[in-house]
C-alpha positions as a Python dict, from the first residue, in 0.01 Angstrom:
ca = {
    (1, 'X'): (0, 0, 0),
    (2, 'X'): (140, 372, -93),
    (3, 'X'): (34, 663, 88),
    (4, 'X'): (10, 1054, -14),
    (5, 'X'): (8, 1369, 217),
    (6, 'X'): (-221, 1636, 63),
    (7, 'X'): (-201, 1946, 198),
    (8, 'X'): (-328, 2310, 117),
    (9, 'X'): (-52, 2601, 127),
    (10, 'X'): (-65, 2716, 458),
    (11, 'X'): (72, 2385, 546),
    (12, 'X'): (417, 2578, 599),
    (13, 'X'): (600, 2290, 461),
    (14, 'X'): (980, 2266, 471),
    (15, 'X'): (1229, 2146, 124),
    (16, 'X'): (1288, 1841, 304),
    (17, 'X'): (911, 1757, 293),
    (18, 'X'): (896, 1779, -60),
    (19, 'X'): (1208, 1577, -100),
    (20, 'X'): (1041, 1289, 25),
    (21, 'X'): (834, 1256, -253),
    (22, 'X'): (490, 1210, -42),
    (23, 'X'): (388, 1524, -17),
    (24, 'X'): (130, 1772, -227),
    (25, 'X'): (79, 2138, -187),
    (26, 'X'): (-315, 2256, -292),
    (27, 'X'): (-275, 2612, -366),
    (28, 'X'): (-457, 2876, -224),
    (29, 'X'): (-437, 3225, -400),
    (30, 'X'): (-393, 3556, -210),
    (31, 'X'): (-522, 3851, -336),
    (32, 'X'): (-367, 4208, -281),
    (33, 'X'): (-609, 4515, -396),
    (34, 'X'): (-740, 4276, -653),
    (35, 'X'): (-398, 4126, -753),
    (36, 'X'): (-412, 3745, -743),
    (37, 'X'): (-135, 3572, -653),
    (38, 'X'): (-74, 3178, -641),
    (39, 'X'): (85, 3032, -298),
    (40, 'X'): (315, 2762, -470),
    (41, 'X'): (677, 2737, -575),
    (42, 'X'): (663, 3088, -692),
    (43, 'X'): (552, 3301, -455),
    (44, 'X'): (800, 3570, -360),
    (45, 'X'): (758, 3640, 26),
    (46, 'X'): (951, 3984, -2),
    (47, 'X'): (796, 4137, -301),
    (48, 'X'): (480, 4007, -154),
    (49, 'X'): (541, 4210, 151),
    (50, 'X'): (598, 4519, -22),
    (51, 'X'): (272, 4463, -202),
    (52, 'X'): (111, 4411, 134),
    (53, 'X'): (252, 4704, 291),
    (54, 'X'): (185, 4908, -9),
    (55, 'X'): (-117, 4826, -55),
    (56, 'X'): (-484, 5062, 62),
    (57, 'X'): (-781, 4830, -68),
    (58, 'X'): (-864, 4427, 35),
    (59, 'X'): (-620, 4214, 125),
    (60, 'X'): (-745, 3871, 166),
    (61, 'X'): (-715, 3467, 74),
    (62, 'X'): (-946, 3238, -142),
    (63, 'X'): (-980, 2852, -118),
    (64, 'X'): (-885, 2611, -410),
    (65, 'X'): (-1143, 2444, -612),
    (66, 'X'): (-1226, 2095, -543),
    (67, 'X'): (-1095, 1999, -873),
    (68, 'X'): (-738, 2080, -731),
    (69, 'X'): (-803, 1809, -458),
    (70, 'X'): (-932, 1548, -659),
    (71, 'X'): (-628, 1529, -913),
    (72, 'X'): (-398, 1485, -595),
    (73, 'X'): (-604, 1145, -474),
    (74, 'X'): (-498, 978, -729),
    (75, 'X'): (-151, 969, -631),
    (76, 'X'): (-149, 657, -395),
    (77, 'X'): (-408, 372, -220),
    (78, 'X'): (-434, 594, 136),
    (79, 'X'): (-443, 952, 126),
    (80, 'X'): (-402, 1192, 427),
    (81, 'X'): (-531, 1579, 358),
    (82, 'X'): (-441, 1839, 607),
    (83, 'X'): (-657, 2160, 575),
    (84, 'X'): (-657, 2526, 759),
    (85, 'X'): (-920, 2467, 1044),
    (86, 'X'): (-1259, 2451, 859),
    (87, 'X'): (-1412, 2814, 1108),
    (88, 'X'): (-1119, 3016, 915),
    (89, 'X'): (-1111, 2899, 575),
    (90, 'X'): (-1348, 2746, 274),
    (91, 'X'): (-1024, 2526, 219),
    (92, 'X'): (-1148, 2171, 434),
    (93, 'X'): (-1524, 2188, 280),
    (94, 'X'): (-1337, 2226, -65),
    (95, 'X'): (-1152, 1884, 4),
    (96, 'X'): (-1465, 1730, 172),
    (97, 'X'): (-1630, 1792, -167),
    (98, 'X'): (-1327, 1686, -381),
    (99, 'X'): (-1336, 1359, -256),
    (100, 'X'): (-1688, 1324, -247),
    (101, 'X'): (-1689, 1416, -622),
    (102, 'X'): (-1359, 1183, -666),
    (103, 'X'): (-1553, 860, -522),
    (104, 'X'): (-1893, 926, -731),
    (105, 'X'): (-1638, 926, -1053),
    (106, 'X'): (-1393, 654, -939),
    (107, 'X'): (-1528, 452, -635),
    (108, 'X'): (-1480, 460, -266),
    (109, 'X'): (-1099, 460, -151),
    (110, 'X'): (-887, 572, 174),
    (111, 'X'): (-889, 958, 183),
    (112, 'X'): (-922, 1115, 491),
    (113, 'X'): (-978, 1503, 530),
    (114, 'X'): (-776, 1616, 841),
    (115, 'X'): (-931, 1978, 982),
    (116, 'X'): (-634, 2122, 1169),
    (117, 'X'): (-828, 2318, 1357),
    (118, 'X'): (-552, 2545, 1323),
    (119, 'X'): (-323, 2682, 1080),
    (120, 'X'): (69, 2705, 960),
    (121, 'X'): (266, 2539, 1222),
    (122, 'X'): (-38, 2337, 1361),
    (123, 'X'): (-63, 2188, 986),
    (124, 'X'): (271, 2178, 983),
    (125, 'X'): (326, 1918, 1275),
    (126, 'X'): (-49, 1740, 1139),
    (127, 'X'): (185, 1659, 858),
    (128, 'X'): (499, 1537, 1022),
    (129, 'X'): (251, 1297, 1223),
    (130, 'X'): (77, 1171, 972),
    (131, 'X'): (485, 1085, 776),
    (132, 'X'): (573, 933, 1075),
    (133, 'X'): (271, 733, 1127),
    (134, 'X'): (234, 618, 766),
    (135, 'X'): (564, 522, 669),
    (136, 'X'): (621, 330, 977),
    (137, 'X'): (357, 102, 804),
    (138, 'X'): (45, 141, 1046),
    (139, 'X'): (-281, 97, 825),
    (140, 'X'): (-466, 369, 758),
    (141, 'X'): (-752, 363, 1016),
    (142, 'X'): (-536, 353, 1253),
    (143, 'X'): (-326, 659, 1121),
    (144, 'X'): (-655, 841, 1130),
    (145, 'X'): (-746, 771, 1484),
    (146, 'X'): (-433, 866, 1584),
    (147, 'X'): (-364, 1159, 1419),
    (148, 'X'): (-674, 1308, 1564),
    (149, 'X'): (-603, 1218, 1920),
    (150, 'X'): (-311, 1383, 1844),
    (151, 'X'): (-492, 1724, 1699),
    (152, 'X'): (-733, 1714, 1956),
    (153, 'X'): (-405, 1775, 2209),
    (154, 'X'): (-237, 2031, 2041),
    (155, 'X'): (-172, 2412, 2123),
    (156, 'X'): (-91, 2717, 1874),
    (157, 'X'): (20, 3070, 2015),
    (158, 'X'): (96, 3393, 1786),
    (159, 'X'): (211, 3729, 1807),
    (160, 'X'): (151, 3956, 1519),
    (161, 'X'): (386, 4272, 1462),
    (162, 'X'): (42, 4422, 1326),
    (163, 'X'): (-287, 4361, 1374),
    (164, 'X'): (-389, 4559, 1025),
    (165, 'X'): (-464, 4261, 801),
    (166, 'X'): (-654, 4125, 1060),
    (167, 'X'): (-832, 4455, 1068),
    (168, 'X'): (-869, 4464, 712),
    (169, 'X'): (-1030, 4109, 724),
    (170, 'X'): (-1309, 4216, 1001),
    (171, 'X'): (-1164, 4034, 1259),
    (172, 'X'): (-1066, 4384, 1489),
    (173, 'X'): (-1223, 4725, 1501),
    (174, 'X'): (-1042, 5019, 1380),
    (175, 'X'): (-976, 5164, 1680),
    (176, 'X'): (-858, 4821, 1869),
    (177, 'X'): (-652, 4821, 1572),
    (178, 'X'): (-491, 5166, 1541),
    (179, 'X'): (-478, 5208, 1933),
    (180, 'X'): (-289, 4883, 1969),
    (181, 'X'): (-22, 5016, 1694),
    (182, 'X'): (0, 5388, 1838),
    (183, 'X'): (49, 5179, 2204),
    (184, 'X'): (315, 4908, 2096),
    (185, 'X'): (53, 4699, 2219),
    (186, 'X'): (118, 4331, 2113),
    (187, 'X'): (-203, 4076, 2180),
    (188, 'X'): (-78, 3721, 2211),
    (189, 'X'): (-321, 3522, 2064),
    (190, 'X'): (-440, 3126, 2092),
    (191, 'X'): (-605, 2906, 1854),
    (192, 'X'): (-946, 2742, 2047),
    (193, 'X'): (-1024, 2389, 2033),
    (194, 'X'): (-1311, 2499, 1763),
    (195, 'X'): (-1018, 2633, 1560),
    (196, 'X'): (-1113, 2981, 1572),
    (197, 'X'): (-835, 3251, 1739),
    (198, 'X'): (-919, 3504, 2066),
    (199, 'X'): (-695, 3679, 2213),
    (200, 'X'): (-466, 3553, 2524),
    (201, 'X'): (-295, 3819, 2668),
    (202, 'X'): (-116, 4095, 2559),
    (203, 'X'): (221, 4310, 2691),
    (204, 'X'): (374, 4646, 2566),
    (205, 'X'): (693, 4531, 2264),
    (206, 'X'): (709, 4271, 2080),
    (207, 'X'): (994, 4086, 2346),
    (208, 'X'): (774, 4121, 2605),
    (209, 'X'): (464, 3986, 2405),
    (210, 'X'): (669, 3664, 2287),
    (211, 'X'): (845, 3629, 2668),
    (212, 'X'): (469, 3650, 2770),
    (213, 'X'): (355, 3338, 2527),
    (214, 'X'): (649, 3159, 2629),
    (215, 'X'): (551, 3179, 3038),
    (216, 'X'): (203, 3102, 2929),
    (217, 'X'): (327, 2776, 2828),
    (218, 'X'): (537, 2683, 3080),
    (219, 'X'): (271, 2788, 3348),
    (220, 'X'): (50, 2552, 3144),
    (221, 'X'): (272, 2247, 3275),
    (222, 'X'): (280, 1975, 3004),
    (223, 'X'): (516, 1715, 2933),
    (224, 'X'): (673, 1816, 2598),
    (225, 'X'): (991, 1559, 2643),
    (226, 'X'): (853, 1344, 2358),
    (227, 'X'): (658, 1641, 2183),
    (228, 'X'): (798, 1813, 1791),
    (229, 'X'): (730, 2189, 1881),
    (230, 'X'): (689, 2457, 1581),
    (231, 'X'): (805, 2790, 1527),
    (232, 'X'): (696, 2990, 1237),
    (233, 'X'): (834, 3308, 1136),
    (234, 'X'): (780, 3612, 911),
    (235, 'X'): (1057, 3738, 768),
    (236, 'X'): (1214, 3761, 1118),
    (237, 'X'): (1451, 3473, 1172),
    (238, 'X'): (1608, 3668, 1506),
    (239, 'X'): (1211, 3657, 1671),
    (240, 'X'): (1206, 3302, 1588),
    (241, 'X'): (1552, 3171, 1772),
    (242, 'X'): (1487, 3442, 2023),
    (243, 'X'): (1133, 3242, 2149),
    (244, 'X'): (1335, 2889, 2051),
    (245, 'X'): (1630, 2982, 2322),
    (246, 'X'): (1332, 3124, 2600),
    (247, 'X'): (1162, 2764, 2561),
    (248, 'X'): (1514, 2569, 2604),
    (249, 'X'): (1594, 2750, 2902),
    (250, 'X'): (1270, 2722, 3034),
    (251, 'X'): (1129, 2368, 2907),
    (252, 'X'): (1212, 2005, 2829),
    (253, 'X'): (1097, 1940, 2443),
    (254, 'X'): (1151, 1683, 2225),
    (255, 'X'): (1258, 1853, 1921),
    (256, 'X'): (1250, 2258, 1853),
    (257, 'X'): (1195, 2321, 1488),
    (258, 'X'): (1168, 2702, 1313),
    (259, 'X'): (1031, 2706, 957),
    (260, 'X'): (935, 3041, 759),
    (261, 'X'): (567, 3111, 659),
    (262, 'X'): (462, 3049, 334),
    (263, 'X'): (205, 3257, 151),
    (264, 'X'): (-121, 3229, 298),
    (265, 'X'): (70, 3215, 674),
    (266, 'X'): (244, 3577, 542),
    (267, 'X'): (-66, 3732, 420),
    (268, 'X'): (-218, 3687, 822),
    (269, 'X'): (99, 3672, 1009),
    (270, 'X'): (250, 4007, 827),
    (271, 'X'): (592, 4106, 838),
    (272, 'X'): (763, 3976, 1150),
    (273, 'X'): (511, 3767, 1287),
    (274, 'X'): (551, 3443, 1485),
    (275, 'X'): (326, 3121, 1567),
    (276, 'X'): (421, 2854, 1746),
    (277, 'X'): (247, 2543, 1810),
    (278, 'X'): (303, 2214, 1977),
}
């Protein structure tokens, strides 16, 4: 039996994922004051940035097409799909319906559409789980149980540089907004079990703010000697090892690893944003 990792692009997948030859990005496409641009092998985080930054109209994501799924499950017997949690994104109904649409054209087979429940670094480590899971050559029922046992444990923290895409998107008034920015106020935010994001804490600078995430999970207690954690950074490599060296002073974790958003995790995080998860 073969098996296939599907996943859409805010999956913030690393070159050695791809290398291993399982793995399938489902593009989503970002749109910049009316400018759509494809998250796959071309996307240009810095020019995309500057757009960003430039830019005075929407600034938003749309889903892929279930078409775009359903070419992907043909690629081996069991295939895994990891989606941005279904309350932020069209992108895990879009699957559902891809393989729905794949099995009344070609017959029932193994797919199985993961919701994160989360996003970028949550994906990310739904992904590594499912690897390790699959290729150690447990059948695919199984795989599925476990891997959402596993989701159903897992934690994702952010801090945002600024809040204005967000804004943009509905998701904050002006004013929380604009008097968060004049402030240096920087929320730290959680993802909920439901998958949707509220807001944690928040402290004055963006090192106090990511000190302040990093106590949160240490007060929170959990054994994390066995446990991958994620970082995720925008454009800001520095944020990224600074948070990684706070949680090895402070923690025991299995394995530390920092990865840089992708497209769809750039357009929300912005410039020098971070998410972690575990």
């Amino acid at each position: 039996m073969s098996f296939h990792i599907v996943c859409d692009s805010c999956t913030d997948l690393t070159k050695e994922d791809f290398d291993r030859g399982c793995f399938t990005w489902i593009p989503l496409t970002l749109i910049v004051d009316g400018q759509e641009i494809l998250d796959d092998e071309t996307f240009d985080q810095a020019d995309f940035l500057k757009k960003v930054a430039e830019s005075t109209g929407e600034v938003k994501s749309a889903c892929p097409a279930p078409e775009q799924y359903m070419e992907a499950y043909d690629k081996a017997d069991d295939i895994y799909v990891v989606t941005l949690s279904a309350q932020l994104s069209g992108s895990y109904n879009s699957a559902v319906l891809g393989k729905n649409l794949y099995e009344e054209e070609k017959g029932k087979k193994n797919i199985y559409v993961f919701n994160s429940r989360g996003a970028s670094t949550t994906q990310f480590l739904i992904a590594q789980k499912i690897y390790e899971y699959a290729s150690g050559g447990m059948e695919f029922q199984e795989v599925v149980m476990k891997v959402e046992e596993y989701i159903s444990t897992q934690r994702t923290y952010f801090v945002l540089e600024t809040l204005e895409v967000l804004r943009r998107n509905g998701r904050l008034s002006g004013l929380t907004a604009t008097l968060a920015g004049a402030l240096n106020i920087k929320p730290v935010m959680e993802g909920t079990s439901e998958g949707t994001i509220q807001k944690l804490t928040q402290a004055r600078g963006m090192k106090k703010a990511l000190s302040r995430m990093v106590e949160y999970i240490v007060k929170e207690g959990r054994d994390l000697s066995r446990r991958m954690l994620a970082i995720a950074h925008c454009n800001c490599p520095k944020k990224a090892e600074f948070v990684k060296n706070l949680i090895e002073k402070s923690l025991d974790v299995g394995e530390i690893v920092i990865i840089e958003t992708k497209g769809v995790s750039s357009l929300y995080a912005c410039d020098g944003g971070v998410i972690l998860s575990y």
